[in-house]
FIBA-538816 format. One record per residue (C-alpha): residue in three letters; x, y, z. Coordinates in steps of 0.25 Angstrom, whole numbers, plus 5000, padded with zeros to 4 digits. Layout:
% residues N
ALAXYZ
...
END
This chain:
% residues 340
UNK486749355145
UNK488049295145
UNK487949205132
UNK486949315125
UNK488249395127
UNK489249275123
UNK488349255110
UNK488349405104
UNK490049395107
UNK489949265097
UNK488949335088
UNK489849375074
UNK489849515067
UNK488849515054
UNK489649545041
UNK488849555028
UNK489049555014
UNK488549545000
UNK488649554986
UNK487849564973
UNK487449464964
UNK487649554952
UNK488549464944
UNK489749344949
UNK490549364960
UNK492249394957
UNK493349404962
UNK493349534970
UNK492149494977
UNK492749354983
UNK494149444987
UNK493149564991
UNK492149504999
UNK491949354997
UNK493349315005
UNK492949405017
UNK491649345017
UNK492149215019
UNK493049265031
UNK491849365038
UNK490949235037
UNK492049175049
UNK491849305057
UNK490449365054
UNK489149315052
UNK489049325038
UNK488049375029
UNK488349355015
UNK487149395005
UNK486949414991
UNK486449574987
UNK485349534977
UNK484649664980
UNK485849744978
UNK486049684965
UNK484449744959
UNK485149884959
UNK485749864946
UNK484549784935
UNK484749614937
UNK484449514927
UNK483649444938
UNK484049304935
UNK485649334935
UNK485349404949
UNK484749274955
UNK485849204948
UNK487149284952
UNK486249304968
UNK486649134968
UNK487949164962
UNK488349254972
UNK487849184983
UNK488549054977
UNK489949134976
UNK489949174991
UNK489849014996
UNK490948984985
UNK491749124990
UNK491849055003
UNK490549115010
UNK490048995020
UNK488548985021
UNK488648925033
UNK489349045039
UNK488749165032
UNK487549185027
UNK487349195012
UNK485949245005
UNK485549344995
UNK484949475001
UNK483549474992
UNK483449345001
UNK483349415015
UNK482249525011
UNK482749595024
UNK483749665015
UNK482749745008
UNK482049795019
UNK483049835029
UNK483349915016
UNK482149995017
UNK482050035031
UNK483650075028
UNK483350165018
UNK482450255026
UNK483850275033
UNK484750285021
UNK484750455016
UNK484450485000
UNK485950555001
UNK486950435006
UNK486150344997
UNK486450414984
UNK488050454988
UNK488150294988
UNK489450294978
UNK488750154973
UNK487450214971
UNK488050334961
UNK489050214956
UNK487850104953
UNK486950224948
UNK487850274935
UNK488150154933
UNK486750114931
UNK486150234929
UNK485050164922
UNK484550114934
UNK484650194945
UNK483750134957
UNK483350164970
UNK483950014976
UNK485350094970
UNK485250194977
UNK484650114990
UNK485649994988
UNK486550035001
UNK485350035009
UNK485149905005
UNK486549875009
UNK486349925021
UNK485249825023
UNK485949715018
UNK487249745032
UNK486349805042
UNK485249685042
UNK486249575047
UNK486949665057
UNK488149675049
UNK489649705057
UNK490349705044
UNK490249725028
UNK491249695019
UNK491249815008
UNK491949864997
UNK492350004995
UNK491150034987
UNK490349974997
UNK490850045009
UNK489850175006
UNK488750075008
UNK489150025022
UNK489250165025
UNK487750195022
UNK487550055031
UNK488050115041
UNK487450245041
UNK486050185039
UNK486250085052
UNK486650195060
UNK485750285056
UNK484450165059
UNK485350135071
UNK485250275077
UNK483850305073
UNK483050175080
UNK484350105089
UNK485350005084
UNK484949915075
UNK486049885065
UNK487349865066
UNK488449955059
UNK489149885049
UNK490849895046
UNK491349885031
UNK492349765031
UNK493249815017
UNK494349725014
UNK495749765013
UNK496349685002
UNK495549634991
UNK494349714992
UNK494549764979
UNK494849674966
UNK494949764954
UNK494349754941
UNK495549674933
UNK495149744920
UNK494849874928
UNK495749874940
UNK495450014945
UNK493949944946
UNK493649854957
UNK493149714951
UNK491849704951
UNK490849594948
UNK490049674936
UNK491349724929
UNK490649714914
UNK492249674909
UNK492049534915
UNK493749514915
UNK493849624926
UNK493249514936
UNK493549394942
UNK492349314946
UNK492249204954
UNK491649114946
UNK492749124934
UNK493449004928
UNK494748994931
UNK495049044915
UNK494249174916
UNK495249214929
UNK496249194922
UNK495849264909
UNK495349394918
UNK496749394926
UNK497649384913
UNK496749514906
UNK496749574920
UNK497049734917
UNK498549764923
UNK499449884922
UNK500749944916
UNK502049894921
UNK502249734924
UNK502549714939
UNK501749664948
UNK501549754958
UNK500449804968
UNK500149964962
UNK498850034966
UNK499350094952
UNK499249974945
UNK497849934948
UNK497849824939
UNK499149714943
UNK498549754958
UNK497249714956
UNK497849584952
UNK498949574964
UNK497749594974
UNK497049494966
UNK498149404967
UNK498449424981
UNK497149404986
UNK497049284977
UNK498349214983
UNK498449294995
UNK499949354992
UNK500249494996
UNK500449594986
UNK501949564989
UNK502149434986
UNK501549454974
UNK502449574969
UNK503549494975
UNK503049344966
UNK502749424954
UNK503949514952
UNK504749514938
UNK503449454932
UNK502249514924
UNK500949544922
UNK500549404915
UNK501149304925
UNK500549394938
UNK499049364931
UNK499249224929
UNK499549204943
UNK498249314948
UNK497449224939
UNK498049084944
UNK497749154959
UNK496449204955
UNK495949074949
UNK496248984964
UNK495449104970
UNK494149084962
UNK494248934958
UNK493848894972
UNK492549004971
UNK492148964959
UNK492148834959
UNK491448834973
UNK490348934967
UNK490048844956
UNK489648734965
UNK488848814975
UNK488148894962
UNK487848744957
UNK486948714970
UNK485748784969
UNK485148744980
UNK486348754990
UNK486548894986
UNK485048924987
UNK484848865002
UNK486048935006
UNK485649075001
UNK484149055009
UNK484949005022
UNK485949125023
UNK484649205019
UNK483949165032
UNK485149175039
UNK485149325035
UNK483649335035
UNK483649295050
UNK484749405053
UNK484149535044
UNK482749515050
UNK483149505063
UNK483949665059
UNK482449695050
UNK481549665061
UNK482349755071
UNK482349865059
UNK481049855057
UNK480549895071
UNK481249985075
UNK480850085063
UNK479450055067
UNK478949935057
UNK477949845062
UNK478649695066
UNK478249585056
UNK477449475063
END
């Protein structure tokens, strides 16, 4: 009893994450997600996994999705993800996913599903194609965190309605047939959770921005940084100075303090008297050691086939072995007959 109770002290908190594979990873997401993944991989045991499914909401070119599901996957190991330490695999991999996702839907009501900001966001914006897995894509979600157990998600702000939902669906299974899944917390960061758009920078940088000098991916040379910071939009006036007002120099002071790790101090403090032009050369210098290292890194993983295949089916039975354990308690306790 004694060392049953000395092994679930040592067991570590579940964190899971993920992220579409619907076109190259940027900037936003290594400072957003990818640099907290690498420290929760220390503390929590890890599930890192590639949302395939997510991405069929919106119509793929189907070679391009198996083609970016490896990018992605390539760019977490070179973002600092250790395959020895967390588990990395794509969720069309661990078939688990979509059917935890059909015993949640009989607990998720028409109403919450449709006032889902996302969901009215996705559907003008595609309002050509309208689908059921739109509309359904939070329960899906939901599957994707309470499968492994899940103590903690990283969101965004325009994910936080979604852990709601998780939340609600889990307790709601949980007070209907006993306790079965745990109750997942958001993890939001408080700096750098949002890198803006540097030709928008009211709008949050975002990875299908059709204007591709609003976004810094993590695979650009070293040139197309520096081209994208110098036409970077700015404001009126010349000093450099944090100001909600001025949207544009504080997207790239944020930017610039992540990227070097000064305080919004020091930089008003190094860059006062000088302009506009001499404050971007020195973002893009700092922007450039930040994503070198990356891209560099993702281009000789991406060149390994093989390594990068053998690593995605090993963190898939890793998480296989976890979300059946979760399906098979699901399963009997709303009644289905146990597989033999």
């Amino acid at each position: 009893m004694a060392m049953e109770n000395q092994a679930n002290e040592q067991k570590k908190p579940v964190i899971l994450s993920g992220m579409q594979p619907t076109n190259d990873l940027m900037l936003g997401n290594m400072i957003g997600a990818l640099r907290n993944w690498v420290v929760f991989q220390q503390q929590y045991e890890c599930y890192f996994c590639v949302v395939d499914l997510h991405a069929l909401t919106v119509r793929q070119v189907p070679a391009e999705l198996r083609r970016r599901s490896l990018d992605v996957a390539a760019t977490y190991i070179a973002g600092g993800v250790d395959p020895k330490q967390a588990a990395i695999f794509i969720q069309s991999h661990v078939s688990e996913h979509a059917e935890l996702t059909w015993v949640l839907n009989t607990f998720a009501g028409m109403g919450e599903c449709s006032r889902m900001t996302q969901f009215k966001d996705k559907s003008s914006q595609h309002s050509d194609n309208v689908n059921v897995g739109l509309f359904t894509y939070p329960i899906l979600m939901a599957a994707d965190i309470l499968l492994y157990q899940a103590n903690l998600v990283p969101v965004g702000e325009d994910q936080k309605q979604h852990l709601e939902l998780t939340r609600n669906v889990a307790e709601r299974f949980n007070f209907h047939y006993s306790p079965t899944f745990t109750i997942p917390e958001p993890f939001i960061p408080q700096s750098g959770g949002r890198i803006m758009s540097l030709q928008e920078p009211t709008k949050k940088m975002s990875k299908s921005d059709p204007n591709a000098g609003a976004t810094i991916f993590l695979i650009d040379s070293d040139d197309q940084i520096r081209n994208k910071i110098k036409r970077a939009v700015t404001d009126s006036g010349t000093t450099i100075q944090y100001d909600e007002a001025r949207p544009g120099v504080s997207n790239l002071m944020e930017i610039y303090s992540i990227t070097t790790g000064k305080t919004v101090a020091d930089i008003e403090r190094d860059f006062e008297g000088k302009g506009y032009a001499d404050f971007k050369i020195a973002v893009a210098d700092a922007v450039v050691e930040y994503v070198k290292p990356v891209r560099e890194r993702y281009n000789e993983i991406r060149s390994d086939v093989p390594e990068l295949t053998r690593i995605l089916q090993e963190g898939a039975e890793k998480a296989r072995s976890t979300a059946r354990k979760t399906l098979r308690k699901v399963y009997k306790k709303v009644g289905l007959v146990e597989r033999t």
